[in-house]
C-alpha angles and dihedrals in degrees: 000000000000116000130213128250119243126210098257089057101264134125129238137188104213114209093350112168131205108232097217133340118282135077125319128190118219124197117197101206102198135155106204117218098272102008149094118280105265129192119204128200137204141162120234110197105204104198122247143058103314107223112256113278110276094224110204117176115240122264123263119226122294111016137154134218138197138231115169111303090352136102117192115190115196112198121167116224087223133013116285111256130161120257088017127102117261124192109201113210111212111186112185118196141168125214090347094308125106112251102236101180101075113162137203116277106193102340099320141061085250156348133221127179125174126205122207101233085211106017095051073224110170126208135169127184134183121210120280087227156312115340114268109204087328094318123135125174137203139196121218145144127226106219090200144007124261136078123323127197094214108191109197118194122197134160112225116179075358089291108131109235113190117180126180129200142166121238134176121241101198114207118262108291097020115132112251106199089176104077146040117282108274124270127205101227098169131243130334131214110226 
């Protein structure tokens, strides 16, 4: 959910509601005139019973979802560990064929943000580049191990596809049996 901006410099979510009682966690993503990018954080508590925790397992790597006529595949470059960079592969296609005519969503070709189930930890990230056959990746680096909820948003023919999937962060030096052996492909710029 993106706000809008008012004319004295805050933010507002207009109509937002709550899906069911219980707490939400809202992260305010913002990048001041002149200053480093910040990210702010608040509960909100909506009265009544909360309903009782939909409990889904992480993904295992790679693994593809579905939104309407689109298939997003999510692969890792190396395995997911925490404190090591990770680079997430999202390739978007259409009727087996990579969707090549990605567009900007505000301001980038995509956007992906994890949540630490447990940590609250917050983390955005901006692709490393142009798409490549449907293929966008993104840099990121998991603060600690444990099971993240990573949103990805892209805007394929214009149409805003938002897919959402768990996936496990092991501790340094825990074996990831999920994804390739790990590369050292340099550098990247962010």
């Amino acid at each position: 959910v993106h706000p809008e901006q008012q004319p004295d410099g805050t933010f507002r979510l207009a109509d937002f509601v709550a899906p069911a009682p219980g707490s939400y966690f809202f992260y305010g993503d913002h990048r001041p005139t002149g200053a480093a990018p910040q990210v702010a954080r608040a509960t909100v508590r909506v009265p009544g019973e909360p309903p009782l925790p939909l409990s889904r397992p992480p993904a295992t790597l790679p693994t593809t979802m579905t939104s309407g006529p689109f298939k997003v595949t999510l692969t890792s470059k190396a395995p997911l560990v925490a404190g090591a960079d990770a680079v997430l592969q999202y390739t978007i296609s259409e009727g087996d064929k990579p969707v090549t005519d990605l567009r900007n969503y505000l301001g980038a070709l995509g956007h992906c943000v994890g949540i630490g189930l447990t940590t609250k930890d917050y983390l955005h990230s901006h692709p490393l580049g142009a798409s490549v056959d449907g293929r966008v990746d993104f840099h990121t680096i998991f603060p600690a191990p444990g099971t993240y909820r990573v949103w990805a948003e892209f805007r394929p023919r214009g149409e805003v596809l938002l897919i959402n999937v768990d996936v496990t962060v092991a501790a340094a030096g825990a074996a990831t049996p999920d994804a390739p052996a790990a590369h050292d492909h340099g550098p990247h710029a962010h």
